[in-house]
C-alpha positions in Angstrom: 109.8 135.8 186.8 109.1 132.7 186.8 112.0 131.4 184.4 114.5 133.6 187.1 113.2 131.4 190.1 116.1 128.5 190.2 118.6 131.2 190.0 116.9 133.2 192.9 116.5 130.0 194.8 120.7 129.2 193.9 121.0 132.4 195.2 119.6 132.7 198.0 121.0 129.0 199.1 124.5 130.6 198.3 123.5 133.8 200.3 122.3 131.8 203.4 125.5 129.3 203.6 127.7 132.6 203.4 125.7 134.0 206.3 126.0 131.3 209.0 129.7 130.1 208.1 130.8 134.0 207.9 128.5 136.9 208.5 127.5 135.3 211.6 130.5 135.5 213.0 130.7 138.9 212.3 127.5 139.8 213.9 128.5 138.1 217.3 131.6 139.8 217.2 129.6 142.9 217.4 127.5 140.9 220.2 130.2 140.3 222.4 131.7 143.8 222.1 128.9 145.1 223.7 128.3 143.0 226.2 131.6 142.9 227.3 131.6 146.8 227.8 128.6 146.3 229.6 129.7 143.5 232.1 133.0 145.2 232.6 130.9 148.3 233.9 128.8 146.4 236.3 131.7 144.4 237.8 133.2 147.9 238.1 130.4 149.1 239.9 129.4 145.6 241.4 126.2 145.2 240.3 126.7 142.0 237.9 124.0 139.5 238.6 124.7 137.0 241.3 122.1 134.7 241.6 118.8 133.6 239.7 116.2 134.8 238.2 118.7 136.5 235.7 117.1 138.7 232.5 117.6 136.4 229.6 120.1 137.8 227.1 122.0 139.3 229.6 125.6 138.9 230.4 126.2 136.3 233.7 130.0 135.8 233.3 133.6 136.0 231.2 135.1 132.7 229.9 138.6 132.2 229.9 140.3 128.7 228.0 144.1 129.4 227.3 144.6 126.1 225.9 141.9 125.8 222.6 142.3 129.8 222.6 139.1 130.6 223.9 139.9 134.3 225.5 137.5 137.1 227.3 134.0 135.5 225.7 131.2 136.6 227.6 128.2 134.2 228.9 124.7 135.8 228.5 121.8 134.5 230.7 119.7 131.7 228.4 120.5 129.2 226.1 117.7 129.1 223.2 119.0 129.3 219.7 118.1 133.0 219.4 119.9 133.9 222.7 123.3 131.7 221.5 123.6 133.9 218.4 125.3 136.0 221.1 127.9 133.9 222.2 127.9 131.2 225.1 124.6 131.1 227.3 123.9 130.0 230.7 121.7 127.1 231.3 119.0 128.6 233.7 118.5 126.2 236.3 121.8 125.7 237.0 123.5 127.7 239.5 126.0 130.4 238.2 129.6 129.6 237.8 131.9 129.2 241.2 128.9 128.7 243.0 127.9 125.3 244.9 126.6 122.9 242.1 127.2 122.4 238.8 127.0 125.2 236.4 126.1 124.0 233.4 127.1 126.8 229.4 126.4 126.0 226.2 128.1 127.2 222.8 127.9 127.2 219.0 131.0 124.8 217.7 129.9 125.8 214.1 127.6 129.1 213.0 128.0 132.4 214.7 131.9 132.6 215.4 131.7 128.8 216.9 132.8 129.8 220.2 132.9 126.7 221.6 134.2 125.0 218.4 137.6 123.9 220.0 136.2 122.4 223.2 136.2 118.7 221.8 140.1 119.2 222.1 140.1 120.1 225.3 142.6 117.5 227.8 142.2 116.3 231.5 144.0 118.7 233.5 143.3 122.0 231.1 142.2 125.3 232.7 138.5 127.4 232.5 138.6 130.3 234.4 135.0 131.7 235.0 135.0 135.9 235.9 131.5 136.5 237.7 130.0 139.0 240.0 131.4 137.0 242.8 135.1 136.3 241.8 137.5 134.7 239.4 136.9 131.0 239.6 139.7 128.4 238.5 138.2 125.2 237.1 140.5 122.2 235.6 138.9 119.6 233.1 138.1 116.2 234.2 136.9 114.4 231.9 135.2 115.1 227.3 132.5 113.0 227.6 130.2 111.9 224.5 126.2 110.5 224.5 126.2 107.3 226.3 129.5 107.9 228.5 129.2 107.2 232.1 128.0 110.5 234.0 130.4 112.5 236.5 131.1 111.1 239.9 128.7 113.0 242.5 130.5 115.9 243.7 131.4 116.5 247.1 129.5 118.5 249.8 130.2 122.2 249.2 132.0 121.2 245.9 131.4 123.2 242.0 131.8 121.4 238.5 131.3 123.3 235.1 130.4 121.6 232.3 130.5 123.1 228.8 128.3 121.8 226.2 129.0 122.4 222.8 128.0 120.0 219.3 130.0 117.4 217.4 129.6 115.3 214.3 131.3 112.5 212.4 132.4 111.3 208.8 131.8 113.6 206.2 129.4 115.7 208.6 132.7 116.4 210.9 133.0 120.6 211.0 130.2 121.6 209.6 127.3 119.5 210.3 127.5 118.8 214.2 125.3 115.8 214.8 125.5 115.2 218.9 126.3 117.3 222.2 129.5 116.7 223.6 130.4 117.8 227.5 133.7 119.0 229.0 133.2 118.5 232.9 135.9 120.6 234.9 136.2 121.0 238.5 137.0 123.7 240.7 140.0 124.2 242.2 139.1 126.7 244.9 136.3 127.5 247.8 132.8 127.4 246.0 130.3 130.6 246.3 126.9 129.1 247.9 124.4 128.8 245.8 121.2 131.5 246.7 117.9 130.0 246.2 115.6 130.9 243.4 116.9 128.4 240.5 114.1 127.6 237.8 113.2 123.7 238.3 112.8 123.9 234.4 113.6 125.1 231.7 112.2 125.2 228.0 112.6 123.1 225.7 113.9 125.3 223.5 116.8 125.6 225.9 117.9 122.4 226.1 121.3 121.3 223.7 120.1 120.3 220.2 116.5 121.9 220.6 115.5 124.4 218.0 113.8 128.0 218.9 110.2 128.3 217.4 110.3 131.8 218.4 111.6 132.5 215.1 108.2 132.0 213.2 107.0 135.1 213.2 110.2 137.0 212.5 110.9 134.7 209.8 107.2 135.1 208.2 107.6 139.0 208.2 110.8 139.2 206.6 109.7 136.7 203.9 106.9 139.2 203.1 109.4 141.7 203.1 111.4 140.1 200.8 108.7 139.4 198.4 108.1 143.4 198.6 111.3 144.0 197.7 111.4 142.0 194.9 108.7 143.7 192.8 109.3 147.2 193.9 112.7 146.2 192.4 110.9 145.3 189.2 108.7 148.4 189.2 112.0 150.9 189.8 113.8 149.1 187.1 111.2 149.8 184.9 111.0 153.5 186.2 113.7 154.7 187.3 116.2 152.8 185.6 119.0 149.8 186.4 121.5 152.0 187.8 119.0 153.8 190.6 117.4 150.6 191.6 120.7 149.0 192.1 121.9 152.3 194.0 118.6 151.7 196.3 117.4 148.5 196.2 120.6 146.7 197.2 121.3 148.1 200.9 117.2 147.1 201.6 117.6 143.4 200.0 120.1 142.9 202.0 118.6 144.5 205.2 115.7 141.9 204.3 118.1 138.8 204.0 119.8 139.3 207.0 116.7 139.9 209.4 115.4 136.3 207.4 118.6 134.7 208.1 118.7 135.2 211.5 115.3 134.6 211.8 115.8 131.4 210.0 118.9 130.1 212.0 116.7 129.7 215.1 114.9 126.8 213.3 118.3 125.3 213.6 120.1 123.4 216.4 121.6 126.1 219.4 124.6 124.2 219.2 125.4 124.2 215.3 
C-alpha cells in the first residue's frame, strides 16, 4: 500500500485538476438548468423575490451580456464559494438589480463553467440586461476597473449602477490562476425600482470577493473517511470476489466519493477562481 501512495496521490492531483477545469462546469450546467425552470415559473406566476431578506441559494435574477456571450445565466441569492458553484450570486446587502442603489454579482472567471470569465473584456458603452421579479432592466458599462482604480462617481438621486465582480491574474498565472477582483460598473439606462428596506448591513466574510468558505470542513472530513473506506473494501473485494466484480462495483462509489470531496474541497478555494 504503501509503495502505491505517489501514484494514488498523482492520481488524485490529476483527478482534482480534471474536476474544477471540466466536470465543474458540467455540474453547474445542471445548476443552472434548474434554477432557470424554477425562476421562469415564479416570474410566470409573480412570485420571484423582490426585495431582502432573500433564501440563500436561491435564484434573484437572469443575466443577459450579448457582447462577451454571456446569455440567460441565472443569479442565485449569496455569494460564498459553495453558493457560486451555482453560477453568479448576489451580494446580500446590496439592493437587487434595477432597484435604487448599486447592486453588486459576483462570478467564477475560471472553475465551475467560469461564468463571468469574459467580463475583463467587456467595453464602455456594452449592454447587461438584468430580468428580475420587477422588470427587464437595461444597464450600459461605464467603466473595468482593477484594485487601486479610482471608485465610481456617486450616483445621482434615484439613480442604479451594477457592478459585476469577477477574478483576474497576470503572467504565467493569466487563465487559470486568477490572482485579484476586477469590477465592470454599468449604469442604468431606465427608471430605477425603489429599493424596500430590510438590506443586511453585513455580510460574511465568506461572502466577500476572494474569501474562501470554511463551511466545507466538515463535508470535506466525511468524504475523506469515505474515501479511505473505499479504498480497503476495494482491497478486501479484490481479494474475494475477484478484479473484474470490484471494478464493476467499486468504480461508480470511488467516484461518488471524489466528487462529494472535490466539491467539498473547492470551497477552500477563492469564490471567484
Amino acid at each position: 500500500m504503501l509503495v502505491a501512495a505517489p501514484t494514488v496521490l498523482a492520481a488524485l492531483a490529476v483527478w482534482f485538476l480534471l474536476y474544477g477545469f471540466v466536470l465543474s462546469g458540467v455540474q453547474q450546467h445542471v445548476s443552472q438548468s434548474s434554477l432557470y425552470d424554477e425562476f421562469r415559473l415564479q416570474l410566470a406566476s409573480e412570485t420571484a423575490p423582490l426585495a431582502e431578506p432573500v433564501q440563500v441559494g436561491s435564484p434573484v435574477a437572469i443575466i443577459n451580456a450579448p457582447s462577451i456571450g454571456v446569455q440567460n445565466l441565472v443569479v442565485v441569492e449569496g455569494t460564498t464559494s459553495r453558493l457560486l458553484m451555482s453560477g453568479p450570486g448576489h451580494l446580500s446587502d446590496t439592493p437587487l438589480p434595477g432597484q435604487v442603489g448599486t447592486a453588486v454579482i459576483l462570478g467564477r472567471s475560471v472553475t465551475f463553467g467560469a461564468p463571468f470569465g469574459r467580463i475583463t473584456q467587456m467595453a464602455v458603452g456594452d449592454v447587461v440586461m438584468l430580468t428580475t421579479g420587477q422588470g427587464i432592466f437595461r444597464y450600459s458599462v461605464e467603466d473595468v476597473r482593477l484594485p487601486g482604480s479610482p471608485l465610481p462617481p456617486t450616483l445621482d438621486a434615484g439613480g442604479s449602477r451594477l457592478t459585476l465582480v469577477t477574478s483576474a491574474g497576470g503572467g504565467w498565472r493569466s487563465g487559470w490562476a486568477p490572482s485579484h477582483a476586477v469590477y465592470v460598473d454599468a449604469l442604468l439606462t431606465g427608471k430605477a425600482q425603489p429599493a424596500p428596506a430590510g438590506v443586511p448591513a453585513t455580510v460574511s466574510l465568506a461572502s466577500l470577493p476572494m474569501q474562501n468558505d470554511p463551511s466545507g470542513t466538515v463535508p470535506f472530513i466525511f468524504w475523506l473517511g469515505g474515501f479511505v473506506l473505499v479504498i480497503f473494501a476495494a482491497r478486501w473485494a479484490w481479494l474475494r470476489w475477484g478484479r473484474f466484480e470490484t471494478w464493476i462495483v467499486g468504480v461508480p462509489v470511488l467516484l461518488a466519493v471524489l466528487w462529494g470531496a472535490s466539491d467539498a474541497l473547492m470551497r477552500f478555494l477563492p469564490n471567484l477562481l
